[in-house]
VMD Tcl script that draws the C-alpha trace (Angstrom):
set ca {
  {-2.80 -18.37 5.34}
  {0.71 -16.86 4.42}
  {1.17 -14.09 2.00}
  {1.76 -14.51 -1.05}
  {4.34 -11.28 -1.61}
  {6.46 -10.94 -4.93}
  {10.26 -11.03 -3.42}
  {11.44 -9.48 -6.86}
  {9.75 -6.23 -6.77}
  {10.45 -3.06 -4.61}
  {9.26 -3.93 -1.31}
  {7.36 -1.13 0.66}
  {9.10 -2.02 4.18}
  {11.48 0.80 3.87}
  {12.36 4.40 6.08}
  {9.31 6.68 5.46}
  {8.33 9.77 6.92}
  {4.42 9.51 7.75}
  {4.07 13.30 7.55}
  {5.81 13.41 3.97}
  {5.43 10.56 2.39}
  {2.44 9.54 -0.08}
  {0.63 6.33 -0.95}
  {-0.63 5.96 -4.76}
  {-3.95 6.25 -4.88}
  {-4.29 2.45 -6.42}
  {-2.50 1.13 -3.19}
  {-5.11 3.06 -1.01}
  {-7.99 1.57 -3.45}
  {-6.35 -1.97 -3.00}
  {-5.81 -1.62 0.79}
  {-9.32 -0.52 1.07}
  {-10.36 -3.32 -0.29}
  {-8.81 -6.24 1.51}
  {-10.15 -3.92 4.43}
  {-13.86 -3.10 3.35}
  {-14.77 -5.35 0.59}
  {-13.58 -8.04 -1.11}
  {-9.84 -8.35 -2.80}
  {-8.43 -10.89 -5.27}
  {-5.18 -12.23 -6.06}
  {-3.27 -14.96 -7.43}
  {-1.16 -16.92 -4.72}
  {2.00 -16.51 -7.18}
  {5.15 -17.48 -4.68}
  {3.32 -20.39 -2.70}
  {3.78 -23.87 -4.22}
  {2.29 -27.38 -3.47}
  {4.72 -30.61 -2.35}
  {2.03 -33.86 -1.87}
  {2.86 -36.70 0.37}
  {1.94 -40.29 -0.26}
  {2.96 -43.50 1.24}
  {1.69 -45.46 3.93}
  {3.78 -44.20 6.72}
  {3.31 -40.52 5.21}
  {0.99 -39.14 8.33}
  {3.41 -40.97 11.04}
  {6.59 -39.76 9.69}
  {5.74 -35.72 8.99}
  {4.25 -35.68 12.97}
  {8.16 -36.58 13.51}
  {9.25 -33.99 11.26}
  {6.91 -30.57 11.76}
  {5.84 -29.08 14.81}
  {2.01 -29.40 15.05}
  {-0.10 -32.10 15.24}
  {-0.15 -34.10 12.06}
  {-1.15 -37.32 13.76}
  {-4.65 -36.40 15.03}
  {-5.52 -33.98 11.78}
  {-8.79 -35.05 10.26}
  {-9.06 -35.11 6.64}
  {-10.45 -31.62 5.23}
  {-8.44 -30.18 7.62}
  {-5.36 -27.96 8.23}
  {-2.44 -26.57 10.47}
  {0.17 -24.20 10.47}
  {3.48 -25.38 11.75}
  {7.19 -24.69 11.82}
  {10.33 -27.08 10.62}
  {13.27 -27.23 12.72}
  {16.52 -27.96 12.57}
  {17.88 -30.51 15.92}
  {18.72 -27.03 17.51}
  {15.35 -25.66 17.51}
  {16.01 -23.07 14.76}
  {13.20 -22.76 12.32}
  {14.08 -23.81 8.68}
  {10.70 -22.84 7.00}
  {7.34 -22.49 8.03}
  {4.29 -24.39 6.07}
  {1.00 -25.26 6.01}
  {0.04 -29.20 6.24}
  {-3.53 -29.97 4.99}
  {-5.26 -33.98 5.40}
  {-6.31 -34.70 1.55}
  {-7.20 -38.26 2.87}
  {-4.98 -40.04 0.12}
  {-2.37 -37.74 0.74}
  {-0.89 -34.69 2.67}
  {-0.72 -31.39 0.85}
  {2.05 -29.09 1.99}
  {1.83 -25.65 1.29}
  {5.22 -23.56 1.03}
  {6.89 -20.66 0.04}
  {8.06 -20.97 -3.42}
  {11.64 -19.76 -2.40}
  {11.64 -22.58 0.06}
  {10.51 -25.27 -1.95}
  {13.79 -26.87 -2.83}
  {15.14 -26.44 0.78}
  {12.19 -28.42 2.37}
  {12.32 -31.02 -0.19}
  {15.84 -31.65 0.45}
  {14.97 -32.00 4.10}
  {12.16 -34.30 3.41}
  {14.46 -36.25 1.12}
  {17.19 -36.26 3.97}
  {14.69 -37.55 6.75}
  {13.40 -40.65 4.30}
  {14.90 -43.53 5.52}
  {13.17 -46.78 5.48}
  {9.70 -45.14 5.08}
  {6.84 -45.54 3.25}
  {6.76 -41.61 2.23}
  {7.22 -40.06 -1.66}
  {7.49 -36.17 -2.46}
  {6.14 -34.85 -5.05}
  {5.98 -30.99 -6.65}
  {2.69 -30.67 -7.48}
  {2.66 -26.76 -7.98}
  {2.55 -27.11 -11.87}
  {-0.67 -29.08 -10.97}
  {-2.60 -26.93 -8.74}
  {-2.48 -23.12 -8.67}
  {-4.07 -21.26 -5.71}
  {-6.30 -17.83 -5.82}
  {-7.55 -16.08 -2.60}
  {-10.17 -13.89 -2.08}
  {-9.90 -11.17 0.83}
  {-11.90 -9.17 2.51}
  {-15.24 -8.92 4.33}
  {-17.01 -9.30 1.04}
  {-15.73 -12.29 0.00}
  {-18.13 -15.36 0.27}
  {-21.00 -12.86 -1.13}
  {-18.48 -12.47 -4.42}
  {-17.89 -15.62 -4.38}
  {-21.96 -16.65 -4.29}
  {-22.18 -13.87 -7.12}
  {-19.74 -16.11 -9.29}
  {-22.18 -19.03 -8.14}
  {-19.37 -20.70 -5.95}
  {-21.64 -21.86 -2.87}
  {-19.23 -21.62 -0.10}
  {-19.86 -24.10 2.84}
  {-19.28 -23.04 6.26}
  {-15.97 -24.23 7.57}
  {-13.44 -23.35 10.53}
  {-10.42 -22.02 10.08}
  {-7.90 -24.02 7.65}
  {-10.79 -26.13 6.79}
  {-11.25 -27.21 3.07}
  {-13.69 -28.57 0.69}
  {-13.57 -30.34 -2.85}
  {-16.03 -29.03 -5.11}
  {-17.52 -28.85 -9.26}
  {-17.60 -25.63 -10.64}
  {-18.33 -25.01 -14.25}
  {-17.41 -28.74 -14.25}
  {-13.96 -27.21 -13.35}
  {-12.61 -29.43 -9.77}
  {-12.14 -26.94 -7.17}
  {-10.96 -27.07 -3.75}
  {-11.73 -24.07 -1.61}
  {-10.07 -23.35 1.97}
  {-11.23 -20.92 3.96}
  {-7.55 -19.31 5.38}
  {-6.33 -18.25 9.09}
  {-7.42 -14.73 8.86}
  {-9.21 -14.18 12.22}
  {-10.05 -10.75 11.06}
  {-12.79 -11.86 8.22}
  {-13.94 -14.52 6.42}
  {-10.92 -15.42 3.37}
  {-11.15 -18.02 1.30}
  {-7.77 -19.62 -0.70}
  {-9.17 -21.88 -4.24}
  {-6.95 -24.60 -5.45}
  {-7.39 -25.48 -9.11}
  {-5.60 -26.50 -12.56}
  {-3.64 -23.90 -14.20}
  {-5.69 -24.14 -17.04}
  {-8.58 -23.17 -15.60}
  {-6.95 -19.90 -13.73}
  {-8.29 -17.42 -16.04}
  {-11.45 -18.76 -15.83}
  {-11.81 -18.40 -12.53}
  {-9.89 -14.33 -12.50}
  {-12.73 -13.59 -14.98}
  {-15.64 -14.56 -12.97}
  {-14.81 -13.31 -9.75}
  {-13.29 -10.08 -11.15}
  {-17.08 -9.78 -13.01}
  {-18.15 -10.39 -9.34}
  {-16.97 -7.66 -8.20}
  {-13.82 -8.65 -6.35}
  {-10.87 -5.59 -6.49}
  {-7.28 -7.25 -7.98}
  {-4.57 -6.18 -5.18}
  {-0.79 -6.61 -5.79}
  {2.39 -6.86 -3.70}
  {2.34 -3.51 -2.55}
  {-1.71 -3.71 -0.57}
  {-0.73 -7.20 0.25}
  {2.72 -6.43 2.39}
  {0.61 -3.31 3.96}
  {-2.06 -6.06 5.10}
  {0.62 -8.15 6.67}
  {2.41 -5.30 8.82}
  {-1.24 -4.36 9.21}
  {-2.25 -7.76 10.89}
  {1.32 -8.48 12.16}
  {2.01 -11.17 10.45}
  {5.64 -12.28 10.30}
  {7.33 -13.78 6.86}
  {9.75 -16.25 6.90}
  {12.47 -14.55 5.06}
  {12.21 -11.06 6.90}
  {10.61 -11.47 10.15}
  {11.33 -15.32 10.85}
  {15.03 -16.08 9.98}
  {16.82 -19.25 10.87}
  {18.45 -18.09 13.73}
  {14.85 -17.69 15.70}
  {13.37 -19.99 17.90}
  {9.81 -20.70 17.47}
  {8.57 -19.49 21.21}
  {10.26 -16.28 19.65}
  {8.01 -15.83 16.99}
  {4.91 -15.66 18.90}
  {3.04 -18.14 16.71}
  {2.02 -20.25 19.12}
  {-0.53 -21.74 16.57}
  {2.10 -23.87 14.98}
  {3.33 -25.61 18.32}
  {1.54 -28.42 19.70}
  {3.17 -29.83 23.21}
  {1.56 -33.23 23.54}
  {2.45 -34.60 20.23}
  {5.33 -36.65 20.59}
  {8.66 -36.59 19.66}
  {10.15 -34.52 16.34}
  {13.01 -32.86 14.80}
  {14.01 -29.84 17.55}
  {11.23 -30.68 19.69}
  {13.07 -31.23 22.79}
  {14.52 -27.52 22.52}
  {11.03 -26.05 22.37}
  {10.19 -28.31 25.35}
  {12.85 -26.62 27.40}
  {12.12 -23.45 26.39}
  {7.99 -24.26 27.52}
  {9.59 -25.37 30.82}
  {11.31 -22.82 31.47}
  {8.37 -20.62 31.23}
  {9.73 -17.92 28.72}
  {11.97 -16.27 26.15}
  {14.00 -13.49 26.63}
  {13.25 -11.76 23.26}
  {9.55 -11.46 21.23}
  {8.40 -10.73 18.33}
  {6.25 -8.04 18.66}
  {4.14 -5.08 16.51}
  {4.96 -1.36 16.99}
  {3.34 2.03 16.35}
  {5.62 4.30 14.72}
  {5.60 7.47 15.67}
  {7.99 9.70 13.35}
  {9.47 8.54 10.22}
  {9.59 4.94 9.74}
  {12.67 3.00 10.30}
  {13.96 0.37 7.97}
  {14.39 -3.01 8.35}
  {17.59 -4.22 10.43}
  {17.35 -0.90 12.32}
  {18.09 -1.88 15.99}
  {15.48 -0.37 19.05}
  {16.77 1.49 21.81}
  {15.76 1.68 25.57}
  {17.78 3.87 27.68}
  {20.65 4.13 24.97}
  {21.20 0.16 24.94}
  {19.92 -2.17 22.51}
  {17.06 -4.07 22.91}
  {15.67 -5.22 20.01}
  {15.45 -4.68 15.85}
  {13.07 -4.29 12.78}
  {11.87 -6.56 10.66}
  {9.31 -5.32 8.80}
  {8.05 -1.60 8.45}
  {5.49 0.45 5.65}
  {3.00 3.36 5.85}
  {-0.79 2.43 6.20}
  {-3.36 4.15 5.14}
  {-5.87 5.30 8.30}
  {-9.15 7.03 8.53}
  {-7.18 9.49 10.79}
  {-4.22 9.64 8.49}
  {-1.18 7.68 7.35}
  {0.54 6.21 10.61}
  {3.66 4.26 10.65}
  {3.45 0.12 11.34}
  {6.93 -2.05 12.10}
  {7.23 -5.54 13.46}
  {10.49 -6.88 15.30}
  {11.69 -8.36 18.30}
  {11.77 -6.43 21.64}
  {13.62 -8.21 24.52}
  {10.84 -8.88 27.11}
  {12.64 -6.85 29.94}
  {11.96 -3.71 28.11}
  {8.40 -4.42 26.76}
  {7.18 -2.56 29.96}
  {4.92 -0.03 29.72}
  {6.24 3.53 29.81}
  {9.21 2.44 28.63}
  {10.64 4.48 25.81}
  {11.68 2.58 22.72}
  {13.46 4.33 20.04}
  {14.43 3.44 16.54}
  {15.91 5.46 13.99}
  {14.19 8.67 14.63}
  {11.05 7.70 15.54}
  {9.34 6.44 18.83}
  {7.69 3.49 18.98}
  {4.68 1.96 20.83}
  {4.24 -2.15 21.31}
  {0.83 -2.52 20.21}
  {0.92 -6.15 20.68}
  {2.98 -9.55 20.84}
  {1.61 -10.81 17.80}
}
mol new
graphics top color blue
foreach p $ca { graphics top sphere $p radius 0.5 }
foreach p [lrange $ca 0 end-1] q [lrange $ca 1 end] { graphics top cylinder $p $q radius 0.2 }
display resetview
């Protein structure tokens, strides 16, 4: 699921030289362990808007787009909101609670989707509710994270990916989601804030490493995930984005759908978002990519990671598809860089 990065502290993403520059050993430790074992953290900037109403599953298939209509309770999907235009306003997470339809959101957003939901209400049966104060969110990360999880006896069922589960746990009411990292097994908890701590305590006496904002925004650019905010901006198009997991073409109709339509007709995009091996010293966000001395492309996100053959530079951007060809040399800032895929 999305990443839960702090947008008030220093974010890594800036201009680093890989041969100079030096990670803190605690970010190495924390990396390591959303890598090797099994991490911990407290989904801090992610909050929780519930849908009710009879006409509550009908009306967000018209509004997001992925499939809301045919999503079976204890289930999940990824999808984007767009404007009539096609340009993506936020990106969220929709899960089936049976009696209602969770969204998850980025905090920052909260207040911007809400007022689109609010807008979009007409003569529907559909209510909106902030339930973040309600129900807090922890994930666990990492390779090593349903055995931590047994060892703080939470029995994790098997489930697919955005799949969820209601559960008792030291009679504390639990719901546990195993996320959409295709890399390893993650789980995301849902819970009262009152009962936060308790949970910190026994996973932490489990054995699970605490990470922060720093290991966290590494894993992204690591993974190539883009953040809406930074890598997905309003401008973009969703076929531009390379999440193709949050379309869904035989859904009906919805807000901006008939843009994406053209755009699947058509065949292609002229632009892609895209990750990139840095080689030299890491450019900054906004810095545009060169081919031939012309622009064709920028940065979004950029950091260090740590390697087992040395710090190496990471970015993400948008390349325009033309000069995504191999042996052609792509330049930004000072460094070279190297598509290593369209994520």
């Amino acid at each position: 699921m999305a990443f839960t990065v702090e947008h008030h502290e220093q974010n890594p993403s800036q201009a680093h030289n890989a041969g100079t520059a030096t990670l803190p050993d605690n970010i190495r430790a924390e990396y390591a362990a959303l890598h090797q074992g099994g991490a911990f953290y407290e989904a801090a900037n992610r909050a929780k808007l519930a849908l009710i109403g009879g006409d509550r599953v009908r009306w967000l298939n018209g509004m997001v787009t992925n499939n809301i209509r045919d999503l079976a309770p204890g289930h999940g999907v990824y999808a984007f909101l767009l404007n009539p235009q096609g340009h993506i306003l936020a990106d969220l997470y929709a899960f089936n609670r049976g009696d209602s339809l969770l969204i998850d959101v980025d905090k920052l957003l909260t207040g911007k989707v809400q007022e689109i939901f609010e807008r979009y209400i007409i003569m529907d049966d559909v209510e909106v509710a902030d339930v973040t104060g309600k129900l807090l969110a922890a994930v666990t990360m990492g390779p090593e994270s349903r055995r931590i999880l047994a060892a703080a006896a939470i029995q994790v069922p098997e489930l697919k990916l955005l799949q969820f589960q209601d559960m008792t746990w030291q009679q504390i009411a639990l719901t546990i989601v195993r996320t959409d990292n295709l890399e390893c097994e993650s789980f995301e908890i849902w819970l009262p804030p009152e009962s936060m701590g308790t949970l910190r305590n026994a996973l932490l006496a489990a054995g699970a490493t605490p990470v922060g904002m720093q290991a966290l925004e590494l894993e992204r650019i690591a993974r190539g995930i883009p953040r809406y905010g930074q890598d997905i901006r309003e401008r973009d198009l969703p076929q531009e984005t390379s999440q193709d997991r949050a379309l869904h073409f035989t859904k009906g109709c919805y807000v901006g759908q008939e843009i994406v339509e053209r755009i699947r007709s058509r065949g292609s995009v002229h632009r892609q978002f895209s990750q990139f091996r840095v080689d030299g010293a890491v450019p900054a966000p906004g810095t545009k990519i060169q081919s031939a001395g012309k622009d064709v492309g920028e940065i979004t996100s950029s950091a260090i990671l740590p390697g087992s053959g040395g710090d190496h530079g990471m970015a993400l951007g948008y390349i325009r598809k033309e000069a995504a060809l191999p042996g052609n040399e792509l330049i930004a800032g000072e460094a070279k860089l190297n598509i290593v895929r369209n994520s």
